[in-house]
N, C-alpha and C positions, 0 to 999 in steps of 0.2 A: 909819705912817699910809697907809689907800688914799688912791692916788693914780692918777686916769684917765688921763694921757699917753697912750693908745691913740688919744683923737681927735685931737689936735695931732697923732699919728704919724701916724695915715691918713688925713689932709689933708695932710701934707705928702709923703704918699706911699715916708713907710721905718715899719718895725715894729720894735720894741723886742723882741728875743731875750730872751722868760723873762718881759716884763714887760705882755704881758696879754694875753687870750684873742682872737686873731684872729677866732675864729666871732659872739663875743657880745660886743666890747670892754669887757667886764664888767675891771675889775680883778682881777687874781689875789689871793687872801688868803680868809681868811674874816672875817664878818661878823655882827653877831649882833643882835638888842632884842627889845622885846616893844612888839607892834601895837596897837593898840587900836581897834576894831572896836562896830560897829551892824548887831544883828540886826533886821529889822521882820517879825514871823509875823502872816499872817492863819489862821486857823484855818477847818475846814470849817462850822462853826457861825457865820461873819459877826465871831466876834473877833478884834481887833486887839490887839497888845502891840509894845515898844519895849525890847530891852534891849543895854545896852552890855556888852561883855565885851570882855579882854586874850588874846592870844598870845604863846610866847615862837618865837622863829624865830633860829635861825641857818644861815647858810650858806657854801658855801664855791664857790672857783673855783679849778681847779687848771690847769696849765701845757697838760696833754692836750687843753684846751678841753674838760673836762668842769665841772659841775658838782653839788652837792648842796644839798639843803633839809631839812634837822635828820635828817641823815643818809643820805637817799634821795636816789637818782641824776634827775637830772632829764633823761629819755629820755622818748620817746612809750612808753607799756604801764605806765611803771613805776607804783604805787598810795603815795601819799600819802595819810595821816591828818590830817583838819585837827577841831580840837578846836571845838566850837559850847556857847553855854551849857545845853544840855539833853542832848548827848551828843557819842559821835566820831564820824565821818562819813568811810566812807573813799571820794575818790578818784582815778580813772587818768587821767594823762596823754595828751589827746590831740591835743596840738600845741605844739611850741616854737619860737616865731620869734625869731630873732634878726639887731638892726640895731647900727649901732655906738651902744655904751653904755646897749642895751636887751637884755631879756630880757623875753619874755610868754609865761604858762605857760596853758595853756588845759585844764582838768580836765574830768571830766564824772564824776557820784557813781556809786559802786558800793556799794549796800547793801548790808550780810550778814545783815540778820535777816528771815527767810522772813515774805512776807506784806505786804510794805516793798517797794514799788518809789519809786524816785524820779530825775527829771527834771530837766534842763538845765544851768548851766555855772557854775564856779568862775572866774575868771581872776586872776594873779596878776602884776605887772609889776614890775621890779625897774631903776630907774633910776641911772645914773653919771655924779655931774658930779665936777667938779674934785678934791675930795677925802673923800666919804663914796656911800656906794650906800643909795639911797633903797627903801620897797615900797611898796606899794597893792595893793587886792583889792579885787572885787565878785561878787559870784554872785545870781543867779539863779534857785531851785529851786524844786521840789512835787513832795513827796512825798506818797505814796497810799498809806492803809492803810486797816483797814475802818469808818472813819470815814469819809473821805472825804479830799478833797485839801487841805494844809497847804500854803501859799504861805509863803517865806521870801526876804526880799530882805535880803543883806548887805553889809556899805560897811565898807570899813579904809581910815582917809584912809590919805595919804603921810607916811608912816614914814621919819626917819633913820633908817639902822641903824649900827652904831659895830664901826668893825676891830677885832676880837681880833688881839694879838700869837701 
């Protein structure tokens, strides 16, 4: 089972050898669910829609104080795919803050399909209490294509997520 001892350690001012990530008192292990998320799209035509959609997410924390999100390293540059109910969306990494028993990932979209530009911020935060590590997410975007501009605001309440052995 995770388990946080990292903040009883560093309040009490010793650190547990092997037992958790000094950078991001994330607990070491990996973790894993599926999110479940609300898209709201305004369209450039003045329409509005509402639809809910699932994620599955797992992640991991190893001893290096590195981490991963369903595979990909969580660095500034690195590019995450995050799945939306009408396509994939990929993107990059451009800020990772970490406090004890938080992580906050701050993305910004990288389109690939020519023609497609799109704007503003993914964020993802990953919380640690006592014995499971929590997510949430919001983003932010509009994308432009020769329609015009699509507004998309997205909400993932807080998610347990459950250790994998």
């Amino acid at each position: 089972m995770i388990r946080n001892s990292c903040v009883l350690l560093l309040a009490a001012g010793a650190l547990s050898p092997g037992g958790c990530s000094v950078l991001s008192s994330l607990p070491i292990g990996v973790f894993a669910g599926q999110v479940d998320c609300v898209v709201e799209v305004e369209r450039p035509d003045g329409q509005t829609g509402e639809e809910p959609f699932s994620t599955e997410l797992t992640g991991a924390m190893f001893e290096d104080n590195s981490m991963t999100i369903n595979g990909e390293p969580v660095e500034v540059g690195a590019t995450h795919v995050r799945s939306l109910p009408f396509a994939d969306m990929g993107f990059e990494i451009v800020q990772v803050d970490r406090s004890i028993g938080t992580v906050r990932i701050m993305y910004e979209p990288r389109p690939t399909l020519p023609g497609i530009t799109a704007t503003g911020q993914l964020v993802e935060t990953y919380v640690s209490s006592e014995d499971n590590i929590s997510v949430s997410a919001e983003a932010d975007l509009t994308l432009n294509d020769v329609d015009g501009a699509t507004q998309l605001q997205i909400d993932c309440a807080e998610t347990q997520l459950d250790d994998v052995p």
